[in-house]
C-alpha positions in Angstrom: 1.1 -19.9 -48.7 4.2 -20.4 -46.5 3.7 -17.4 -44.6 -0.1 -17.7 -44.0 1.0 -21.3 -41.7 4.1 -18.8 -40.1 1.8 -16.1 -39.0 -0.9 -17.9 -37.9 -0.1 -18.3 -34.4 3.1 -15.9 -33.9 4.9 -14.7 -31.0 4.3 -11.0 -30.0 5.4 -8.7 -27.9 7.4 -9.5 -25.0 5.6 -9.2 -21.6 8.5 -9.6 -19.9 8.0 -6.9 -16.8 10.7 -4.4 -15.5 11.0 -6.4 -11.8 9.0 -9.3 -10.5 6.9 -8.7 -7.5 8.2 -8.1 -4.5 11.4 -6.7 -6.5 12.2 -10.4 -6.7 15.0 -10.8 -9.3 14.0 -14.0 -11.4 10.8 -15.9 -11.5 10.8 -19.5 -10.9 7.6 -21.3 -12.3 7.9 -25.2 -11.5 5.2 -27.5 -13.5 4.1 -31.3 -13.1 2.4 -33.2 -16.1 0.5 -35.6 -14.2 -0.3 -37.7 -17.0 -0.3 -40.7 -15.2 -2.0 -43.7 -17.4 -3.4 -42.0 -19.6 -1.1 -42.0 -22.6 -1.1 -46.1 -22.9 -4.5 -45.5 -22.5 -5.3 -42.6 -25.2 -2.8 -45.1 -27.5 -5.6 -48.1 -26.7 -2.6 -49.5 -24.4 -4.0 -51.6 -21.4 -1.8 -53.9 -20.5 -1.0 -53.8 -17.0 2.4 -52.9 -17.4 2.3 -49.8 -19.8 -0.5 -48.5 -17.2 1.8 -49.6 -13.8 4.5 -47.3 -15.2 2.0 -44.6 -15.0 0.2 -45.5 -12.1 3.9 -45.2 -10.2 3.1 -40.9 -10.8 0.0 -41.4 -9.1 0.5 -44.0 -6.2 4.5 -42.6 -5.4 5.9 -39.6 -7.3 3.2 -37.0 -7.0 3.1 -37.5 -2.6 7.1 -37.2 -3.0 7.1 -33.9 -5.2 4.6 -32.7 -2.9 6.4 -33.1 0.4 9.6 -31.7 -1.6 7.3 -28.3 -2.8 6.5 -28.2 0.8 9.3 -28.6 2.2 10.4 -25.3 0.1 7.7 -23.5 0.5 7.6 -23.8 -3.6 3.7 -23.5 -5.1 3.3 -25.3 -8.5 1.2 -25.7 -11.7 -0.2 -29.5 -11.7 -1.7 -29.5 -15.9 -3.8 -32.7 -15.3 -5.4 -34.5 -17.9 -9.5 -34.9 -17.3 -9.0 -38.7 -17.3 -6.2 -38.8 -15.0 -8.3 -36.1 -12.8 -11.2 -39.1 -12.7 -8.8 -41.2 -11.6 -7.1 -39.9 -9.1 -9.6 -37.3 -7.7 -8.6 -37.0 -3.8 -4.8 -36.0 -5.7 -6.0 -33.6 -7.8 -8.1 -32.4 -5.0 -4.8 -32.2 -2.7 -2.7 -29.8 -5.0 -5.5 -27.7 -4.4 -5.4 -27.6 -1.1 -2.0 -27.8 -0.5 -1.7 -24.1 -2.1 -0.8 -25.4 -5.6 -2.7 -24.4 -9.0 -4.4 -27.4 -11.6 -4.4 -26.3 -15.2 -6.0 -27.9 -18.4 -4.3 -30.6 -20.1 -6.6 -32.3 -22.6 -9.0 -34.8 -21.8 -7.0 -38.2 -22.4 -4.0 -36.7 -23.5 -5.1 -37.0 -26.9 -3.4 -36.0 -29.8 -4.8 -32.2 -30.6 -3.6 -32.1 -34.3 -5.5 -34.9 -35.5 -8.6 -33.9 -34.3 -11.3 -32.2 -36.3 -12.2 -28.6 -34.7 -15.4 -29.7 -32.6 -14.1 -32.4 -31.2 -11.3 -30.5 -29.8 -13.2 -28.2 -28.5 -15.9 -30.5 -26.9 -12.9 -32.3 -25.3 -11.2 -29.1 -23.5 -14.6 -28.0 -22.7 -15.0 -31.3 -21.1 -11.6 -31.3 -19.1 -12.4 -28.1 -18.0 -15.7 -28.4 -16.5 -14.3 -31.9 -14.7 -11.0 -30.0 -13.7 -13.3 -27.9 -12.2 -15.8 -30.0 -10.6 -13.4 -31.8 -9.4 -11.1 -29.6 -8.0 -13.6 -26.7 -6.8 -11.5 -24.2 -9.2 -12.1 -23.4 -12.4 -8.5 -23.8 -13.9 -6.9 -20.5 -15.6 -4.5 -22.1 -17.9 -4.2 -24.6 -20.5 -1.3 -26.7 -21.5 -2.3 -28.5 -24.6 -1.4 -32.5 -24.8 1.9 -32.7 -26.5 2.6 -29.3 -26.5 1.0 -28.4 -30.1 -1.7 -26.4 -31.7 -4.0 -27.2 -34.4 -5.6 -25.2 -36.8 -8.7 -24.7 -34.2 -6.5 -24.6 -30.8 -6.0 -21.2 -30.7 -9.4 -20.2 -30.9 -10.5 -22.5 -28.7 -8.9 -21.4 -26.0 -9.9 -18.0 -26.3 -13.3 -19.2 -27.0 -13.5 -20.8 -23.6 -11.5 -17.3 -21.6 -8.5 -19.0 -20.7 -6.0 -16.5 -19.6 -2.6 -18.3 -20.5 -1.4 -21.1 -22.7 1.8 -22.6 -21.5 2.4 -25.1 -24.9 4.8 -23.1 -27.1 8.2 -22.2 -27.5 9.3 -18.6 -29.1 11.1 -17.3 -26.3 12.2 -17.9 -22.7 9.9 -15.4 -21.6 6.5 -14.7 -21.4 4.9 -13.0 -24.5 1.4 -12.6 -25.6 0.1 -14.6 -28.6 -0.9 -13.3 -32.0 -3.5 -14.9 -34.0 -2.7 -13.8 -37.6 -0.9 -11.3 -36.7 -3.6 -9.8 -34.7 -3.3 -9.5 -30.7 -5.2 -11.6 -28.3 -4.4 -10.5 -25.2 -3.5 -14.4 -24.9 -0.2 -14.6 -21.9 1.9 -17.4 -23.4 4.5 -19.2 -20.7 7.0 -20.7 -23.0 8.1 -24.1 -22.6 11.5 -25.8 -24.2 12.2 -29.7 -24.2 15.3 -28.4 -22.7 13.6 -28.1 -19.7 11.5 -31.2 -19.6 12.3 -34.6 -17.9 10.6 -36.8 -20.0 13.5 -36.6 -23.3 16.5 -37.3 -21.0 14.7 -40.2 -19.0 11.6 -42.2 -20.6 12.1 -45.3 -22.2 9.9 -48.0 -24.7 10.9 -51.3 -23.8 10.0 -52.5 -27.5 11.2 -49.1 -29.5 14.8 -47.4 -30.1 14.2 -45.1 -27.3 16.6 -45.4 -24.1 17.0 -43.1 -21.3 21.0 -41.6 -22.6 21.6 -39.1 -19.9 22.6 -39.4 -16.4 20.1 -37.2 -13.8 23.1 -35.1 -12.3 24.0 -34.2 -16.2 20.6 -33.3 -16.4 20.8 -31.5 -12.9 23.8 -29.2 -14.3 21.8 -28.2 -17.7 18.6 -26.9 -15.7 21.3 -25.4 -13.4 22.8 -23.4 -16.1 19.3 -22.5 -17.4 18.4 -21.2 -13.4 21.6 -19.4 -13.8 20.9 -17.2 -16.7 17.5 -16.9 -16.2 18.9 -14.9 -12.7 21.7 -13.3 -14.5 19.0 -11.9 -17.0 16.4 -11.4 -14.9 13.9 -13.3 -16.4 11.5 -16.5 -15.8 13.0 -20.5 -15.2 10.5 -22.2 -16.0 10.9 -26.5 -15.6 8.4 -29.0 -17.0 8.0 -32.7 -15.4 6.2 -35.8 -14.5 5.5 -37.6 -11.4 5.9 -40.8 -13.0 9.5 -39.8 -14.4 11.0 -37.0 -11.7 8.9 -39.2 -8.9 11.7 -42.6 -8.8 14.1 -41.6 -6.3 17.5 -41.2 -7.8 15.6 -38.6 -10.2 14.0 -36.9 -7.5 17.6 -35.9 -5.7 17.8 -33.7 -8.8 14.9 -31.9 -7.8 15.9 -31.4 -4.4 19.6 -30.5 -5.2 17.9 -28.0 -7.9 15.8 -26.3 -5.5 18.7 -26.0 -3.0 20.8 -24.7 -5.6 18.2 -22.1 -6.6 17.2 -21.5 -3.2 20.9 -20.5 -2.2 20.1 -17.3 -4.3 18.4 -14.1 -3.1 15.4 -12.1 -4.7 13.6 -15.2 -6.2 9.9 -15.3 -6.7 8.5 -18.7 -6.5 5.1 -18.8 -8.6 2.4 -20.5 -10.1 1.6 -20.3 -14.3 -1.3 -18.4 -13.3 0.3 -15.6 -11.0 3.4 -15.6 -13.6 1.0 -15.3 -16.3 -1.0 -11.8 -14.1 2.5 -10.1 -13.7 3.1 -10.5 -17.9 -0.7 -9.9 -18.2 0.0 -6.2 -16.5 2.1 -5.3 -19.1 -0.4 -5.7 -22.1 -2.4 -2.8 -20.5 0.4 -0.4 -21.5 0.0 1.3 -24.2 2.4 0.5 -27.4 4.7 -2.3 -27.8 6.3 -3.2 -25.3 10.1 -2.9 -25.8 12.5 -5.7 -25.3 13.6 -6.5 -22.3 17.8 -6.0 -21.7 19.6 -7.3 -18.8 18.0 -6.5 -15.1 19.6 -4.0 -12.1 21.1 -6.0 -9.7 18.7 -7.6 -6.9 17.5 -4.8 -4.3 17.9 -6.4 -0.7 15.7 -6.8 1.3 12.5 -5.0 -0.9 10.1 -7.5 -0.2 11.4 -10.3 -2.0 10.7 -14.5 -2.1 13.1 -16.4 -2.0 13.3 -20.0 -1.7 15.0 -20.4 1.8 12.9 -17.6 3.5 9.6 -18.8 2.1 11.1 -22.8 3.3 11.1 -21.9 6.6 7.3 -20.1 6.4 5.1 -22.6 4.7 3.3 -23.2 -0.1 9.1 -39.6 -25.3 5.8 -37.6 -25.6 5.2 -36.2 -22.5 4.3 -32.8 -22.0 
């Protein structure tokens, strides 16, 4: 019984490539939630506070982590809710057009796991076709609300052709997902609350939960996890939210994060979806692939991004 529920969505092999395009070093894939108001309003919260807090992502910090990607020449992954999409269509239309990528993120942030198996699936199928009406791009990638899987979730998004799932957490690099124990050909992009804004900064006014840590402490953990994601060679990979990164004290850390990361040579700025086709090359060789070990040191000057040189050419419950 116990290992049915352990191998039914399992990590596989890693797809971890020898070098990153352009012989870039490390891969840097920066994601926003923009959840905006739509967990009060999944939770049947409307009061205008609990949805002001949220609006804030919409109306402040999303324009601000824009100008700041900009500014670095850094494209992102924007997982939008369909709701919040609705809401806010001209934004979700702008990450588009300002180079970025919009991926699936539920319909109203709704809780995955308690939902019977055709309702989940007529609710991504929804987001998806209003992601891409919306938008004018059908999205590749799906980061499921609350970074979970139900018994159906898997199969869903296979079902519907995504080409990467960025909700789980077996490694801290990419790997392709196995279905009992079977290959999918599915690119997971792993997340970690480690990496995530939302635990060290959200807070319920009425509840036990506080904001504890300071943002430069926070700064100096996703600093160290840059760090040996360079000295290994592999992928940094940073989850947050316009309403939470957005308020301006917080969003110093991003910009001393991205200067600390852009003092570095041989990095490859990407998107979930072009991170995702670099892994995805690897599951057309044959065999395993074998695990990755540390990476040669950066080769100057062999076509590499970095985030200095591209700067100067211009593109709770959370997750």
């Amino acid at each position: 019984m116990w290992r049915g529920h352990v191998e039914a969505v399992r990590a596989g092999r890693s797809l971890l490539p020898p070098r990153w395009p352009g012989g870039a070093r490390v891969a840097v894939a920066l994601s926003f939630d923009s959840d905006h108001e739509t967990i009060p309003l999944r939770d049947g919260e409307t009061s205008p506070g609990l949805l002001a807090q949220g609006e804030y992502g919409a109306r402040k910090g999303a324009g601000r982590v824009l100008e700041l990607l900009e500014r670095f020449g850094a494209p992102a992954t924007f997982f939008m809710p369909a709701v919040s999409a609705l809401l806010h269509p001209d934004e979700a239309r702008r990450y588009v057009q300002e180079g970025h990528e919009v991926g699936v993120h539920g319909w109203i942030h709704e809780r995955n796991t308690l939902l019977g198996a055709d309702d989940e699936r007529t609710l991504i199928r929804r987001a998806l076709e209003t992601l891409t009406d919306i938008t004018g791009r059908t999205p590749a990638g799906i980061r499921t609300p609350s970074w979970d899987f139900s018994d159906s979730t898997l199969e869903t998004i296979l079902e519907l052709g995504f080409r990467y799932d960025s909700s789980l957490m077996a490694d801290d690099e990419p790997y392709e997902v196995l279905a009992g124990g079977r290959a999918t050909g599915l690119v997971e992009i792993p997340v970690d609350w480690i990496r995530d804004d939302a635990p060290y900064f959200t807070m319920d006014r009425f509840g036990a939960l506080r904001p504890y840590t300071r943002p430069r402490d926070v700064l100096e953990i996703w600093k160290d996890e840059f760090d040996a994601a360079y000295r290994d060679g592999g992928v940094f990979q940073l989850t947050l939210h316009p309403h939470v990164i957005g308020h301006r004290s917080r969003l110093v850390v991003l910009r001393e994060l991205l200067d600390h990361i852009g003092a570095h040579r041989d990095v490859w700025f990407a998107t979930h979806d072009q991170l995702a086709g670099a892994a995805r090359d690897r599951l057309n060789e044959p065999g395993p692939a074998p695990e990755p070990g540390p990476q040669a040191g950066p080769r100057p000057g062999a076509g590499s991004t970095s985030a200095s040189a591209s700067a100067s050419n211009a593109p709770t419950e959370q997750p």
